[in-house]
NUTIBA-417569 format. One record per atom (N, C-alpha, C): atom name; residue in one letter; y, z, x. Coordinates in steps of 0.05 Angstrom, whole numbers, plus 5000, padded with zeros to 4 digits. Layout:
N
@atomo: CA residuo: a yy: Y zz: Z xx: X
...
END
This chain:
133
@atomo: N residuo: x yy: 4744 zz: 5131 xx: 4346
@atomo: CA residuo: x yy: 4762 zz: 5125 xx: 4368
@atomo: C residuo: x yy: 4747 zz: 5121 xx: 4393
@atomo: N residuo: x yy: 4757 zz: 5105 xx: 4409
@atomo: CA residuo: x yy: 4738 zz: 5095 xx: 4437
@atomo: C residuo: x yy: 4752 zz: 5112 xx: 4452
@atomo: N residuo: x yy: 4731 zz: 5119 xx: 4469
@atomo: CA residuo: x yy: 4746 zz: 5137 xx: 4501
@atomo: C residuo: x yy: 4754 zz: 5124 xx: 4519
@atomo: N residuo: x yy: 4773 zz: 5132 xx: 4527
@atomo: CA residuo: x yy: 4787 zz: 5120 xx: 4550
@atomo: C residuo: x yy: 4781 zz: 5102 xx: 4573
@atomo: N residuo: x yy: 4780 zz: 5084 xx: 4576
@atomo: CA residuo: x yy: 4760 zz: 5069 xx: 4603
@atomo: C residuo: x yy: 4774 zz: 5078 xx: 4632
@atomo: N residuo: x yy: 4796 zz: 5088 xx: 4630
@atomo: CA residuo: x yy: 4806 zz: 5090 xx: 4656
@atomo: C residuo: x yy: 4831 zz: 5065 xx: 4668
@atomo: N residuo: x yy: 4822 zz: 5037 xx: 4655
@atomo: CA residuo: x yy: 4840 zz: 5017 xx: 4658
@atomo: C residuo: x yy: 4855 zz: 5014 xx: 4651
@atomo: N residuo: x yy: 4888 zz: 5012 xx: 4669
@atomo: CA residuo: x yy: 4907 zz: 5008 xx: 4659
@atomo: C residuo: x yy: 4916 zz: 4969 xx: 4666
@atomo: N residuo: x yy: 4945 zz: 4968 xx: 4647
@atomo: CA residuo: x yy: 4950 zz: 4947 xx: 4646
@atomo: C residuo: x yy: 4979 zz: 4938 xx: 4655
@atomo: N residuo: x yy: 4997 zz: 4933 xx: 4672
@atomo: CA residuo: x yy: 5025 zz: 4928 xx: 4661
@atomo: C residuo: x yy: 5033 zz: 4904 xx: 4676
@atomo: N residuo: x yy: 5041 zz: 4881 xx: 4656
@atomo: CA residuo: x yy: 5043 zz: 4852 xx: 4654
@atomo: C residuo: x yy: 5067 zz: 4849 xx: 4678
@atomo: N residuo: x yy: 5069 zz: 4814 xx: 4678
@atomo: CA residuo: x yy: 5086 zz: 4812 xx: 4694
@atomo: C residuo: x yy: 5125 zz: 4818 xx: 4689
@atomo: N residuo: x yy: 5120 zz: 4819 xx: 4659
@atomo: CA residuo: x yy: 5154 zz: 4821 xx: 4650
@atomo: C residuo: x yy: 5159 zz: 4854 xx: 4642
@atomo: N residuo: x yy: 5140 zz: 4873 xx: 4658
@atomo: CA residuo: x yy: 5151 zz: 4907 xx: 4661
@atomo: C residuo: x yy: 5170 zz: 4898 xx: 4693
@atomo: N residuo: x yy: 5185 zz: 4922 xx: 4684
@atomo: CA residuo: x yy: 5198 zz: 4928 xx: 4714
@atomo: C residuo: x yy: 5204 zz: 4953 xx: 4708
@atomo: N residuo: x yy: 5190 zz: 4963 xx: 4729
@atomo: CA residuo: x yy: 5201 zz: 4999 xx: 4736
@atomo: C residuo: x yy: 5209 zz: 5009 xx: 4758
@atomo: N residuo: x yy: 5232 zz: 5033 xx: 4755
@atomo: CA residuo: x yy: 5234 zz: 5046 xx: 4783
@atomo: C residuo: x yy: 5232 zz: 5076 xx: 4780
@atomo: N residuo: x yy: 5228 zz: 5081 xx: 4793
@atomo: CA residuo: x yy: 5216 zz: 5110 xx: 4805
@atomo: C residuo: x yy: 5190 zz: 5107 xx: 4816
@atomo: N residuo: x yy: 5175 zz: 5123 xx: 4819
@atomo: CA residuo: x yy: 5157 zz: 5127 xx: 4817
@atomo: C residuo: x yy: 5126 zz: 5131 xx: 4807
@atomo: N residuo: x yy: 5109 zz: 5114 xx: 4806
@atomo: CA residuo: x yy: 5084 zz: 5108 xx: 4786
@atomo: C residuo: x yy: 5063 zz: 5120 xx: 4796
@atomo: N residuo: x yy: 5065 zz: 5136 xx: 4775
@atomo: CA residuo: x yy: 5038 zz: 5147 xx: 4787
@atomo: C residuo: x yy: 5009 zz: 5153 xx: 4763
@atomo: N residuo: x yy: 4981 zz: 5143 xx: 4765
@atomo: CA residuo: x yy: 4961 zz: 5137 xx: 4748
@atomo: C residuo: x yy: 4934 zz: 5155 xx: 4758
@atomo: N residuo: x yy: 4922 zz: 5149 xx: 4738
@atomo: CA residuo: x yy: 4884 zz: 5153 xx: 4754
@atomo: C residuo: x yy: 4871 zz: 5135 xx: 4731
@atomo: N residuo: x yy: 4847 zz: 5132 xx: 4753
@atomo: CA residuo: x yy: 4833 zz: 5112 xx: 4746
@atomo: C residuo: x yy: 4837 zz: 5083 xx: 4763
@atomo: N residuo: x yy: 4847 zz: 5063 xx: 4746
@atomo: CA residuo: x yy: 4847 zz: 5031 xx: 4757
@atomo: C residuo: x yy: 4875 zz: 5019 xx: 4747
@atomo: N residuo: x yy: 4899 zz: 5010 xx: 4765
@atomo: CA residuo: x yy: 4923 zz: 5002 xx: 4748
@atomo: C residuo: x yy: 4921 zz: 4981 xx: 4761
@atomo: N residuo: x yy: 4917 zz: 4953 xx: 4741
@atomo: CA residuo: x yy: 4926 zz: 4930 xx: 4745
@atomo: C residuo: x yy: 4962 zz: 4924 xx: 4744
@atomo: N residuo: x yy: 4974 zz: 4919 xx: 4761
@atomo: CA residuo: x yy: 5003 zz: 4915 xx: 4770
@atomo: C residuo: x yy: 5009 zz: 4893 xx: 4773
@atomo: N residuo: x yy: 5023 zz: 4866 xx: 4748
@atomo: CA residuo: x yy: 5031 zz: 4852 xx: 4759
@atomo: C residuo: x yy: 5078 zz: 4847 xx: 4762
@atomo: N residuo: x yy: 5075 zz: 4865 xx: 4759
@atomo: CA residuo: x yy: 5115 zz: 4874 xx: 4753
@atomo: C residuo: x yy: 5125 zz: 4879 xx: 4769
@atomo: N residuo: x yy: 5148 zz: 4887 xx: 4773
@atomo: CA residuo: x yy: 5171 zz: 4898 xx: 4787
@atomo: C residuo: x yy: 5171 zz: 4923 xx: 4787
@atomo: N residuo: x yy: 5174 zz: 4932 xx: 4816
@atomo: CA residuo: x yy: 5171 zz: 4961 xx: 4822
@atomo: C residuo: x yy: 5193 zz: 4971 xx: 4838
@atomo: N residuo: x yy: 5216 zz: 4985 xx: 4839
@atomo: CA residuo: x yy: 5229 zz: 4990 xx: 4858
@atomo: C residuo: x yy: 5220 zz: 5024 xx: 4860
@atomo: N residuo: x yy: 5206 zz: 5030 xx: 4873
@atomo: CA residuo: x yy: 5200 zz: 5065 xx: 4889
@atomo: C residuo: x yy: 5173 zz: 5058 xx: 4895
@atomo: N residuo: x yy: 5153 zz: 5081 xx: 4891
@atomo: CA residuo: x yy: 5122 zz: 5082 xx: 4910
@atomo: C residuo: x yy: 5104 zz: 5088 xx: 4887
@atomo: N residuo: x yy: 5088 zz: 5080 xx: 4894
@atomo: CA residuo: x yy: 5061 zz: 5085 xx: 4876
@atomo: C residuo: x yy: 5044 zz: 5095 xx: 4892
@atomo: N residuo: x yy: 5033 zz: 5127 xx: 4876
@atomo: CA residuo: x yy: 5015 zz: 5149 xx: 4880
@atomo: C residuo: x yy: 4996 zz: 5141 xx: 4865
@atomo: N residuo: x yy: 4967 zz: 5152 xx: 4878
@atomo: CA residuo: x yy: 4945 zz: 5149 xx: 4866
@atomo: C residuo: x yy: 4920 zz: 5162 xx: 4870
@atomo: N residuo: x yy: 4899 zz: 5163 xx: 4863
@atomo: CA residuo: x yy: 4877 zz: 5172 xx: 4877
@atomo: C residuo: x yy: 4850 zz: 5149 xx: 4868
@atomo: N residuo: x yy: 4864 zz: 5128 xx: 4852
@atomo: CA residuo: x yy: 4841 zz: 5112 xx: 4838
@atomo: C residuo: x yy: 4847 zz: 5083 xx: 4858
@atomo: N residuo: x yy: 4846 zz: 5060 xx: 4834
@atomo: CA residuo: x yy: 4840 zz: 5030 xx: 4844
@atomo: C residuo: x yy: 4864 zz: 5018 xx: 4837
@atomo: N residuo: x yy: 4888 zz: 5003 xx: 4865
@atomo: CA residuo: x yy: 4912 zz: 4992 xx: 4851
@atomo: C residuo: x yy: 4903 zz: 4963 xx: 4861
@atomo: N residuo: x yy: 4904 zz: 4946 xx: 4834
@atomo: CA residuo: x yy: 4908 zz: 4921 xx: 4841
@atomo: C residuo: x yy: 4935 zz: 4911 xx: 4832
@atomo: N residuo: x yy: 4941 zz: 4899 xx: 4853
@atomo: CA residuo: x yy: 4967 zz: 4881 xx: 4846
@atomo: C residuo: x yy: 4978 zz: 4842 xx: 4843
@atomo: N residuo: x yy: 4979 zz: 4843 xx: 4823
@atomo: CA residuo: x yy: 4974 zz: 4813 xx: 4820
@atomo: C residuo: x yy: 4989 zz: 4796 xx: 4827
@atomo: N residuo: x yy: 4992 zz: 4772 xx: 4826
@atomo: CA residuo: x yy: 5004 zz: 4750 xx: 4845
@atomo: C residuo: x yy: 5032 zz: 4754 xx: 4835
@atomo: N residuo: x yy: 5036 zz: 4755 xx: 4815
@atomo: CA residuo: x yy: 5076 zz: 4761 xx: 4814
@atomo: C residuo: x yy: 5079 zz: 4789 xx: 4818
@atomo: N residuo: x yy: 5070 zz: 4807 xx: 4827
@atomo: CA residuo: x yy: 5081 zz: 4834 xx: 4828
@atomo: C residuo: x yy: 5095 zz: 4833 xx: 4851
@atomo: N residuo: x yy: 5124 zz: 4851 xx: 4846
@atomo: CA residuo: x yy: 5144 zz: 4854 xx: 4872
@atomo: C residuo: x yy: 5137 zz: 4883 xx: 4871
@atomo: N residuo: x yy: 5130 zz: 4898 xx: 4889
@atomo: CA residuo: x yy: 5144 zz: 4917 xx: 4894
@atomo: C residuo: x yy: 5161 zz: 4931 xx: 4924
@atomo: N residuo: x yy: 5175 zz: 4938 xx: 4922
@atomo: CA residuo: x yy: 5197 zz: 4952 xx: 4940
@atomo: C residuo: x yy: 5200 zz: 4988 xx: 4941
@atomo: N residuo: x yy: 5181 zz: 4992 xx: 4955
@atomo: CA residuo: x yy: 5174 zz: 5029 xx: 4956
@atomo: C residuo: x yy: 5146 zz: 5020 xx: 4974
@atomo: N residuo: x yy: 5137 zz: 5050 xx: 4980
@atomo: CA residuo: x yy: 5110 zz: 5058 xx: 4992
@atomo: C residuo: x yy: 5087 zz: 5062 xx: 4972
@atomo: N residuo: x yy: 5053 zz: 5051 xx: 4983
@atomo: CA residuo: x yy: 5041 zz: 5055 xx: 4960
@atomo: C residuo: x yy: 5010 zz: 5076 xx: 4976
@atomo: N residuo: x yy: 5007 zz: 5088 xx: 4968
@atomo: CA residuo: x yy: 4990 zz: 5120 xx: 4972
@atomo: C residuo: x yy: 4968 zz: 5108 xx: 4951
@atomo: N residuo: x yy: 4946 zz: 5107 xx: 4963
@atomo: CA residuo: x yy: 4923 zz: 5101 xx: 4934
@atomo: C residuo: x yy: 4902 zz: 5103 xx: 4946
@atomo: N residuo: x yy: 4887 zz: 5113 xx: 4940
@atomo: CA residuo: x yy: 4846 zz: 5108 xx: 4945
@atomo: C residuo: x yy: 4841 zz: 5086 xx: 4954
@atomo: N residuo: x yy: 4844 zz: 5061 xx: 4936
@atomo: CA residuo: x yy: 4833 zz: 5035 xx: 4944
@atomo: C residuo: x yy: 4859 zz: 5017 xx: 4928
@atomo: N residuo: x yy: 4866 zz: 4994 xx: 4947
@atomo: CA residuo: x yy: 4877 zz: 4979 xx: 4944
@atomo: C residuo: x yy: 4866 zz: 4944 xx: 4942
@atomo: N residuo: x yy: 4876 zz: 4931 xx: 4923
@atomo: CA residuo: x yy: 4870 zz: 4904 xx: 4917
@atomo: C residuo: x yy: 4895 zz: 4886 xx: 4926
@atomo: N residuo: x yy: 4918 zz: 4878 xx: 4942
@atomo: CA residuo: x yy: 4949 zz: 4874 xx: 4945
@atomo: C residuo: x yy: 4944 zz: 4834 xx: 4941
@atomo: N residuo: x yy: 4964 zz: 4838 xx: 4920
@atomo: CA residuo: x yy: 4976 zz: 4813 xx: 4917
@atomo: C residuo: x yy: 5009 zz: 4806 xx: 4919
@atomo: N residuo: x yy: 5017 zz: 4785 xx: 4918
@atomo: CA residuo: x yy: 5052 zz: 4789 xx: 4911
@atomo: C residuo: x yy: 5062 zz: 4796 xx: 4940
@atomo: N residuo: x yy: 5095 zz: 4806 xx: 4929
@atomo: CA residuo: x yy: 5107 zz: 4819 xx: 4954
@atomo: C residuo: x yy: 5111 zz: 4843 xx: 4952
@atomo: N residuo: x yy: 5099 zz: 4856 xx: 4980
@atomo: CA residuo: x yy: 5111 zz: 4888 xx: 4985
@atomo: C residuo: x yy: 5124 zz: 4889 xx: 5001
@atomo: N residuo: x yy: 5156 zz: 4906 xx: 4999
@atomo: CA residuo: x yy: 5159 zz: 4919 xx: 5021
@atomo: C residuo: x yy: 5159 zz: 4950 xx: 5022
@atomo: N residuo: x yy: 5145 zz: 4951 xx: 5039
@atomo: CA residuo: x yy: 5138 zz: 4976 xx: 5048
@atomo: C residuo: x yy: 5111 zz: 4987 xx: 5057
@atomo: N residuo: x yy: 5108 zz: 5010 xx: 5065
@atomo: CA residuo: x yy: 5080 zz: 5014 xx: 5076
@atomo: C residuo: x yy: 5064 zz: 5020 xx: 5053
@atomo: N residuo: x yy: 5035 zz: 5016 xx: 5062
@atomo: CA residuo: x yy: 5016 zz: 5017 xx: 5046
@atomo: C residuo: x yy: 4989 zz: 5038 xx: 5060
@atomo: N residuo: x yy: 4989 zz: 5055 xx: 5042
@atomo: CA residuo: x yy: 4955 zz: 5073 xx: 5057
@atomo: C residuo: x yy: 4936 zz: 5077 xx: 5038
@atomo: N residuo: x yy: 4917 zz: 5073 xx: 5050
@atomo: CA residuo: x yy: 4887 zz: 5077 xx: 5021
@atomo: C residuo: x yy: 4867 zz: 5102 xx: 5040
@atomo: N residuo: x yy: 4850 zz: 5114 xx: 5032
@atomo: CA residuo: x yy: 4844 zz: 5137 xx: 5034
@atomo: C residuo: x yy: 4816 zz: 5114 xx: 5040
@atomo: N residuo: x yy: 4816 zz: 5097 xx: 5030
@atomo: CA residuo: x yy: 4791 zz: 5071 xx: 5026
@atomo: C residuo: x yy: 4795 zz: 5055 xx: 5039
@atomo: N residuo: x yy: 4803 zz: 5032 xx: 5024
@atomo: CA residuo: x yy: 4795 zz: 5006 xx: 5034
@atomo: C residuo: x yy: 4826 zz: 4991 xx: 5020
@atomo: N residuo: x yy: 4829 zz: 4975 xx: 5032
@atomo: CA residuo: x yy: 4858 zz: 4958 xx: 5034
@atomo: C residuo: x yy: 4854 zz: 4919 xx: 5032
@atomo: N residuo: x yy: 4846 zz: 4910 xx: 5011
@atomo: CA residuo: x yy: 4853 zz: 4885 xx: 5011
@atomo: C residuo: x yy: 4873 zz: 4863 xx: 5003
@atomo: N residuo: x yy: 4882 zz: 4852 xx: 5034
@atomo: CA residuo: x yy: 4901 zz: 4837 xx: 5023
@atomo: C residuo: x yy: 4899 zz: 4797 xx: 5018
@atomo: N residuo: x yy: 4912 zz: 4801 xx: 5005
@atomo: CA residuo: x yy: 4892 zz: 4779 xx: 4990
@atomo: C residuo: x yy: 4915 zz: 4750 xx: 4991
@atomo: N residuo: x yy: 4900 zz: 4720 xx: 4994
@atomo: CA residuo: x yy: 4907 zz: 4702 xx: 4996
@atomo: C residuo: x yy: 4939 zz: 4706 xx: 4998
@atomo: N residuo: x yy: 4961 zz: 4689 xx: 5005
@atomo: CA residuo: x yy: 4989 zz: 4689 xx: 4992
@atomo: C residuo: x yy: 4998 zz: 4706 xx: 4986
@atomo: N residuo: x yy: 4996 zz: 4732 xx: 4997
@atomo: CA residuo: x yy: 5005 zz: 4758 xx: 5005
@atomo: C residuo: x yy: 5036 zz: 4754 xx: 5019
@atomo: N residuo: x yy: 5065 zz: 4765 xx: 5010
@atomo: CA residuo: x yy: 5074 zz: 4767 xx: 5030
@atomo: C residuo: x yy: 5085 zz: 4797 xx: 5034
@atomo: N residuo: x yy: 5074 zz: 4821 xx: 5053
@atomo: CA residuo: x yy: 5075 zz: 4842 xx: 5067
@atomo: C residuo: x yy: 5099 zz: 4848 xx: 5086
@atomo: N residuo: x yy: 5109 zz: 4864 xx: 5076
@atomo: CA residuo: x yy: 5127 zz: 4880 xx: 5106
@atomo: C residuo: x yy: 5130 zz: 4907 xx: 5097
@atomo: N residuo: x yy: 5111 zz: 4919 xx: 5127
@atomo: CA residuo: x yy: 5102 zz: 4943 xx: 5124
@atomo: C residuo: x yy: 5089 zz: 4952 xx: 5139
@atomo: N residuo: x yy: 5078 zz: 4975 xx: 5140
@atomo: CA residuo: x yy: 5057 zz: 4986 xx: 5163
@atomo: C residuo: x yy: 5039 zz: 4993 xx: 5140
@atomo: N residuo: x yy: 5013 zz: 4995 xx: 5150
@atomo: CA residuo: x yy: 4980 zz: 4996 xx: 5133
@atomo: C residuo: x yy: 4968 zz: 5019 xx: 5149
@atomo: N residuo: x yy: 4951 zz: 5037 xx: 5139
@atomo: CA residuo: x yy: 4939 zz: 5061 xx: 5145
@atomo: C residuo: x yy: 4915 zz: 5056 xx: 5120
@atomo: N residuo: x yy: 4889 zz: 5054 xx: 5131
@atomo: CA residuo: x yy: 4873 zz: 5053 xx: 5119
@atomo: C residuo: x yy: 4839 zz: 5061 xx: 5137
@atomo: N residuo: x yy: 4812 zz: 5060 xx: 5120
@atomo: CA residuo: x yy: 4795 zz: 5062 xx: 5136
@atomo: C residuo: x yy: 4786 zz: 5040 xx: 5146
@atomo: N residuo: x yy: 4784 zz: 5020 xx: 5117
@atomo: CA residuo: x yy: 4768 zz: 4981 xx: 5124
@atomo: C residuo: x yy: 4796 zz: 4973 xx: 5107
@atomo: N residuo: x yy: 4797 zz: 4945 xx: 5123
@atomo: CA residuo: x yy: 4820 zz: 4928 xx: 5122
@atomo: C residuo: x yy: 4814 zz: 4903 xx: 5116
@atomo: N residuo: x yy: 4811 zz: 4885 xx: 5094
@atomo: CA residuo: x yy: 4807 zz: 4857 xx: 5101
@atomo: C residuo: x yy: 4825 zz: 4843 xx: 5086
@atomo: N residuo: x yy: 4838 zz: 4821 xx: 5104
@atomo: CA residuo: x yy: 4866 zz: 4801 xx: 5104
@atomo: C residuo: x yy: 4845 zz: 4783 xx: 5103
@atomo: N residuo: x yy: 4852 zz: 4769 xx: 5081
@atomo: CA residuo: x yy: 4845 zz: 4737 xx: 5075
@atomo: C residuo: x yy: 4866 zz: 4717 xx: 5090
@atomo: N residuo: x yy: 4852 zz: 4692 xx: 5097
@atomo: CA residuo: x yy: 4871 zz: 4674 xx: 5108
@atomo: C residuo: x yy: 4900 zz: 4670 xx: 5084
@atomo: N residuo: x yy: 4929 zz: 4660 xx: 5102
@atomo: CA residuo: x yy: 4941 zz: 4665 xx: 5081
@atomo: C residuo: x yy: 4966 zz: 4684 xx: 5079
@atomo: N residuo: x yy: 4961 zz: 4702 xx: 5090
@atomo: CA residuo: x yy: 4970 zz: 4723 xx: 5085
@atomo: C residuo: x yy: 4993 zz: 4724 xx: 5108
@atomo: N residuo: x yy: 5021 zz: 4734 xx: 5100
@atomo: CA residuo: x yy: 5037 zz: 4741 xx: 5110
@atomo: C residuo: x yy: 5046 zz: 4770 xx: 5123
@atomo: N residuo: x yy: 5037 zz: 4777 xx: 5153
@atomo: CA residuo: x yy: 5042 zz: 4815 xx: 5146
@atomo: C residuo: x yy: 5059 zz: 4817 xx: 5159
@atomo: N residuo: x yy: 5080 zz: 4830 xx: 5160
@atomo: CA residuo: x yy: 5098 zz: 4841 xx: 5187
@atomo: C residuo: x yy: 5099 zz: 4867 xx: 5177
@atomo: N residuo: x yy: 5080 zz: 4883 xx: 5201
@atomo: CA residuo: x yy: 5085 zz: 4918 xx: 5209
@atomo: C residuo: x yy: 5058 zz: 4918 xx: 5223
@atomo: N residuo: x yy: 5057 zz: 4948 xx: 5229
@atomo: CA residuo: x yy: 5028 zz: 4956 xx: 5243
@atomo: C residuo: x yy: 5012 zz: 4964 xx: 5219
@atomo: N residuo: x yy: 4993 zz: 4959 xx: 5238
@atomo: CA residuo: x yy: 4963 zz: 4963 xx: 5227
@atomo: C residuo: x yy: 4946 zz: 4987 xx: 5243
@atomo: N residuo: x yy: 4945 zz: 5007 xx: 5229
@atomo: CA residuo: x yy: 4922 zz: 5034 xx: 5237
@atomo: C residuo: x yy: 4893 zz: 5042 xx: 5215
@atomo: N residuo: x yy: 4877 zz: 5025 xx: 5232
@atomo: CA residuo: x yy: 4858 zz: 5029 xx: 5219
@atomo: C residuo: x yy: 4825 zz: 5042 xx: 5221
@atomo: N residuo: x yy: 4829 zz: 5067 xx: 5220
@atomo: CA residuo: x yy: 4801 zz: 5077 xx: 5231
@atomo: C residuo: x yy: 4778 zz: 5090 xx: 5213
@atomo: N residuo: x yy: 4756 zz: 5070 xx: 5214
@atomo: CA residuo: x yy: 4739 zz: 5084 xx: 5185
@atomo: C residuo: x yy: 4723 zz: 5119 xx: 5194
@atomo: N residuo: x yy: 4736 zz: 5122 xx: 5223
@atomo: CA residuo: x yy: 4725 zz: 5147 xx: 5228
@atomo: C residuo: x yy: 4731 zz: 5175 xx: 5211
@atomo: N residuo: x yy: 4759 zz: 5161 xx: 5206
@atomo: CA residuo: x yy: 4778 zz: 5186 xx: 5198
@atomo: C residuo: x yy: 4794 zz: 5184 xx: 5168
@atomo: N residuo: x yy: 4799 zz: 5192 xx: 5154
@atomo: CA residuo: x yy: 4821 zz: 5183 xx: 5129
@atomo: C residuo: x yy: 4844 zz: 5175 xx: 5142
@atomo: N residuo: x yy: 4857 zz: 5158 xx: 5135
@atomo: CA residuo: x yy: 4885 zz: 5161 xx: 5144
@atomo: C residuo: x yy: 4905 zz: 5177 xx: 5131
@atomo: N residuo: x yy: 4929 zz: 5191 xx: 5143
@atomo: CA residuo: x yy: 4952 zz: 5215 xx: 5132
@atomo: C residuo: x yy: 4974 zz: 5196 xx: 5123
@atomo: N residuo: x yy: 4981 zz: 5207 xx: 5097
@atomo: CA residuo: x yy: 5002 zz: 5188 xx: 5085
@atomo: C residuo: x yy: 5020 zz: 5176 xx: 5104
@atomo: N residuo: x yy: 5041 zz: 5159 xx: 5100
@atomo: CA residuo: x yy: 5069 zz: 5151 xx: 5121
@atomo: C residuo: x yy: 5082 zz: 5174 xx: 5112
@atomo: N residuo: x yy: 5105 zz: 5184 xx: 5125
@atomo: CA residuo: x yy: 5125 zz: 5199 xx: 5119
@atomo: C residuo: x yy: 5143 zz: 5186 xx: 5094
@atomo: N residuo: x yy: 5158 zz: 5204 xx: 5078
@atomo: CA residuo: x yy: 5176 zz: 5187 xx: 5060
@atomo: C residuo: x yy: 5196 zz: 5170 xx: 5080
@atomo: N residuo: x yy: 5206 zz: 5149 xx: 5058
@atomo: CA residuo: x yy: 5228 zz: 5130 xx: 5064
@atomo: C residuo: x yy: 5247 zz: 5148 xx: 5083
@atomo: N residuo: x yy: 5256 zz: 5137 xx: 5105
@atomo: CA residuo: x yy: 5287 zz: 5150 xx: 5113
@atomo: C residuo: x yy: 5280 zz: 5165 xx: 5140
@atomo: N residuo: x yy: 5254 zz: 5184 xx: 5147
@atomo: CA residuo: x yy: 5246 zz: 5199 xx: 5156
@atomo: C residuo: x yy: 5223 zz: 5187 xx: 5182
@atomo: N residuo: x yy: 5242 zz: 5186 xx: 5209
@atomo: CA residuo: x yy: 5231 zz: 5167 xx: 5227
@atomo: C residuo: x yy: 5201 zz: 5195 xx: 5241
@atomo: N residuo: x yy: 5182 zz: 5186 xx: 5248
@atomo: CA residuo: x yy: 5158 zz: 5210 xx: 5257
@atomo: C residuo: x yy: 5177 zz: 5204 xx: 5292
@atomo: N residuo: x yy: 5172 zz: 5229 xx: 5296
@atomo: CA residuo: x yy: 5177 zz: 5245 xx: 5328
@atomo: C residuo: x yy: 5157 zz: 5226 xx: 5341
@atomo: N residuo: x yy: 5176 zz: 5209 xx: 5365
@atomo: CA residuo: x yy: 5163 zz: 5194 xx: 5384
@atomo: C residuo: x yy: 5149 zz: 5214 xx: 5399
@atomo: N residuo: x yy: 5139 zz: 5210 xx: 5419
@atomo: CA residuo: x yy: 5126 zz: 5229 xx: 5438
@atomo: C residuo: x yy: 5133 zz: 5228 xx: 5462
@atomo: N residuo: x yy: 5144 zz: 5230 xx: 5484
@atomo: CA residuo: x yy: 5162 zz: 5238 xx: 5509
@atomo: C residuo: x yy: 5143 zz: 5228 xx: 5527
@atomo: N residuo: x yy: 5144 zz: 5202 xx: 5534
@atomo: CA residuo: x yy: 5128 zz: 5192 xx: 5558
@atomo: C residuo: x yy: 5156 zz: 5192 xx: 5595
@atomo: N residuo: x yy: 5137 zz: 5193 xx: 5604
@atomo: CA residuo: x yy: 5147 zz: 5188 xx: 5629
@atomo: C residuo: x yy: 5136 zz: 5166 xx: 5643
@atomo: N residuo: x yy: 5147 zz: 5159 xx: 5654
@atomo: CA residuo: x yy: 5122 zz: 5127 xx: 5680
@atomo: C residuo: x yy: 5136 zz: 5139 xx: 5706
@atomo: N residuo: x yy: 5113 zz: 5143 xx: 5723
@atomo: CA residuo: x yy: 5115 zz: 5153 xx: 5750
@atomo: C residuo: x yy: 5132 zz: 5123 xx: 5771
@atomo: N residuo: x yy: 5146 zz: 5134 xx: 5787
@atomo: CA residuo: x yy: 5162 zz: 5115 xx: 5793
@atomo: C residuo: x yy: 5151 zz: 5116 xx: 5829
@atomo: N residuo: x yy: 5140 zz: 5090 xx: 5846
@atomo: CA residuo: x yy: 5137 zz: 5088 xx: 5869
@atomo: C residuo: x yy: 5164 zz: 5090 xx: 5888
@atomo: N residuo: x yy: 5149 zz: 5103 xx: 5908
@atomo: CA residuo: x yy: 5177 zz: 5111 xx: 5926
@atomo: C residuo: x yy: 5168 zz: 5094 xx: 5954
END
């Protein structure tokens, strides 16, 4: 019996919802409605929909997401991408092509901290602007 390589597979005619969660390398080209956890390599291929947040080490993004996306790594989004979402990562590279609507935080100083779950807006911070008299 062969040992495990770590690579997973799931074609374009899966569709799942809840939550996916792997280690190692999951090639994704299906339907996803929730978030994908990780600590390995998610690639996602040109027909993959998914609709949830995706938490992973390193990201490969194809297809459509909605939702935010954070890698602990590196984040590529790739040709004919269409994105809506906010990105948290350390290195970022968008190929021409690519469709994104959300923010982008990206600092290779630091890891970035997951998004909060779905639903759960983060505490603005209480500015003031000094007003001339």
């Amino acid at each position: 019996m062969n040992a495990p390589t770590g690579k997973n597979l799931l074609n374009p005619d899966v569709e799942v919802k809840g939550t996916l969660k792997f280690a190692g390398e999951l090639t994704f080209a299906g339907k996803l409605d929730g978030d994908i956890q990780s600590e390995g390599v998610l690639n996602l291929g040109d027909e993959a929909i998914v609709k949830g947040g995706i938490n992973v080490n390193t990201a490969v993004v194809r297809g459509k997401i909605n939702g935010n996306v954070t890698s602990k790594d590196k984040i590529e989004i790739k040709a004919r991408t269409e994105m809506f979402g906010d990105v948290r990562a350390s290195k970022l590279v968008v190929e021409e092509g690519v469709t994104l609507v959300g923010k982008c935080e990206i600092n290779p100083k630091s890891p970035p901290a997951a998004f909060p779950p779905r639903g759960i807006e983060p505490a603005k911070p209480e500015t003031s602007i000094p007003t001339r008299k």
